[in-house]
C-alpha positions in Angstrom: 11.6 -14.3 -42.2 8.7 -14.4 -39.8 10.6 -16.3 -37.4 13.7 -14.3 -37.2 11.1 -11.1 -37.2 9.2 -12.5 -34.0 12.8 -13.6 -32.2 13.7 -10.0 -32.5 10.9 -8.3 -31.5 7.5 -8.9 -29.2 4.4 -7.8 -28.4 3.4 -5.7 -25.2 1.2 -3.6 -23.5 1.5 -0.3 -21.9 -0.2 1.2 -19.5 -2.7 2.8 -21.4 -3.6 -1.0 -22.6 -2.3 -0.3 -26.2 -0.3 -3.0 -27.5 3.3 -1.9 -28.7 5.3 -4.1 -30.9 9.1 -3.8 -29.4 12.2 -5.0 -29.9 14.1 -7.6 -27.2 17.9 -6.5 -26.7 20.5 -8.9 -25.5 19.7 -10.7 -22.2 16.0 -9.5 -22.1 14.7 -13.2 -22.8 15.6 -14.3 -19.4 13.3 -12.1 -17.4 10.4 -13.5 -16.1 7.4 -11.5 -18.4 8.1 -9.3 -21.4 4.3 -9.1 -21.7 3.9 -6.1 -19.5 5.3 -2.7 -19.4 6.8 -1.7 -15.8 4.9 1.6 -14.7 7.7 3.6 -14.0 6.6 6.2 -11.7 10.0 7.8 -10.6 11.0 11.4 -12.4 13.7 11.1 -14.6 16.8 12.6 -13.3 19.0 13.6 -16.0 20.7 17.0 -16.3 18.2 19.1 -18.6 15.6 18.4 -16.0 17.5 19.1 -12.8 18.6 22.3 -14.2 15.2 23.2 -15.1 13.9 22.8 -11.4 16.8 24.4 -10.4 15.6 27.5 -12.3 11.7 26.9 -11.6 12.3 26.8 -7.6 14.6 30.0 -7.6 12.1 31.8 -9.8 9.5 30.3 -7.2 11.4 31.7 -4.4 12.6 35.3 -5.5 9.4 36.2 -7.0 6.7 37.6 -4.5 3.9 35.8 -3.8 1.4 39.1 -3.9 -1.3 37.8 -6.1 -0.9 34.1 -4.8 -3.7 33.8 -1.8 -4.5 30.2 -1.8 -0.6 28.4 -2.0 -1.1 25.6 -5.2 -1.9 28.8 -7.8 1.6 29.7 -7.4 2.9 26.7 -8.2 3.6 25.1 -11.9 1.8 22.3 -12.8 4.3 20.3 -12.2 5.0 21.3 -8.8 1.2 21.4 -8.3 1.3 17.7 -9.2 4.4 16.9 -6.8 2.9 18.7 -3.7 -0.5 17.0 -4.4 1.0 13.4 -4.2 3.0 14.4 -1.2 -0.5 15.6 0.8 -2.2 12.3 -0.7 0.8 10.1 0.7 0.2 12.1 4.2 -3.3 11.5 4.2 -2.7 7.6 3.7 0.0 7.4 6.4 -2.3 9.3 9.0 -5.3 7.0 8.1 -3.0 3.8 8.5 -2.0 5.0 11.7 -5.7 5.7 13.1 -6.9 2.0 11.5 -3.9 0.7 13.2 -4.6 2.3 16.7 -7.9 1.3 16.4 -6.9 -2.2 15.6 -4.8 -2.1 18.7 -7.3 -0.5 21.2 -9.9 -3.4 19.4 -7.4 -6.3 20.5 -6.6 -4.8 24.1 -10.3 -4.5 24.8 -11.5 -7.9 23.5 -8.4 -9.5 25.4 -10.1 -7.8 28.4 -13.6 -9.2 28.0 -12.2 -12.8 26.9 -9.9 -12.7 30.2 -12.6 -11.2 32.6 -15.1 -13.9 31.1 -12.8 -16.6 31.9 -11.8 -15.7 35.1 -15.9 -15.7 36.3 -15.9 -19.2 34.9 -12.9 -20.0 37.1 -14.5 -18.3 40.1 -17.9 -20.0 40.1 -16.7 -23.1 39.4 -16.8 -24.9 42.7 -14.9 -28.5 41.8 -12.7 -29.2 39.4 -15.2 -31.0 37.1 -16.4 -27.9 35.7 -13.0 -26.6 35.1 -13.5 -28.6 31.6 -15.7 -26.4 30.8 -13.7 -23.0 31.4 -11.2 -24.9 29.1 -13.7 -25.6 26.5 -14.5 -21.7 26.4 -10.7 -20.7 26.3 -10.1 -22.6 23.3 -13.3 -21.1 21.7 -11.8 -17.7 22.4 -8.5 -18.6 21.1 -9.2 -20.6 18.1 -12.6 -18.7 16.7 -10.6 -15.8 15.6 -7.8 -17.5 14.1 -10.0 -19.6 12.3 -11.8 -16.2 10.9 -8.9 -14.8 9.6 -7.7 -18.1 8.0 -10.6 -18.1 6.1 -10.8 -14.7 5.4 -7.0 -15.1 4.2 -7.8 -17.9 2.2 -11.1 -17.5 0.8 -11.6 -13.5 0.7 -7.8 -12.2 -0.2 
C-alpha cells in the first residue's frame, strides 16, 4: 500500500521551505524536478480579480485626492505593492545602464592607453629587432585581460 501511496503522491518544498506532501497528476513524472515548487510571481488573472481592479481603479480615480499629500497613502495595499515593484524595477534598469556606460567609457579609455603605449614602442624602436618586443607587449595587452576574466568566469562565478 506504501508503494502505490508514494507513486501517487510526493514530497516538496515551497517557498517558505515547508515540505508539502502532493499528489502527481498524469504526465507530471516526466518533468525534470518535482522536488521544487515554481515561485509563481505573476497575478492571477481570472474574472473575480479583474473586476475587482476594475472597481478599485475607478474608485481611485473619481474620488478626490484632498487628504492624500504624499501619492502611495492613496493607494491600496495592493496597489501600493504594484507601484513599489515598478519604481524598484526602474531603479535596477537605470543602475544597469550607468554600470554599463561606465563599463563602456572603461574599455574606450584603456583601448586608448594600450594603443598610445604601443604606438611609443613602435616609434622609438629604431630597427626592426626591437619590433619583437612591441609584439611581446601587444600580446600582453591582449591576452592579460582575457585570461582575467576566464578565471574569473571559471573560478569566481
Amino acid at each position: 500500500d506504501t508503494s502505490t501511496d508514494s507513486a501517487l503522491f510526493q514530497d516538496s518544498i515551497n517557498s517558505v521551505g515547508n515540505s508539502i506532501r502532493r499528489k502527481i497528476s498524469v504526465g507530471m513524472s516526466n518533468l525534470l524536478s518535482q522536488k521544487y515548487e515554481s515561485l509563481d510571481y505573476d497575478v492571477c488573472e481570472n474574472a473575480l480579480f479583474v473586476t475587482e481592479q476594475k472597481k478599485e481603479q475607478s474608485r481611485f480615480l473619481s474620488e478626490p485626492n484632498k487628504t492624500c499629500v504624499p501619492f502611495l497613502q492613496c493607494l491600496n495595499a495592493t496597489n501600493r505593492v504594484s507601484v513599489m515593484r515598478w519604481f524598484v524595477i526602474f531603479l535596477i534598469g537605470i543602475l544597469t545602464a550607468i554600470v554599463a556606460v561606465l563599463i563602456n567609457i572603461a574599455i574606450e579609455e584603456l583601448s586608448f592607453l594600450k594603443f598610445q603605449f604601443l604606438k611609443n614602442c613602435v616609434d622609438e624602436c629604431k630597427d626592426y629587432k626591437c619590433l619583437s618586443k612591441t609584439y611581446y607587449f601587444w600580446l600582453l595587452f591582449s591576452a592579460l585581460p582575457v585570461a582575467v576574466g576566464s578565471l574569473l568566469v571559471v573560478f569566481v562565478a
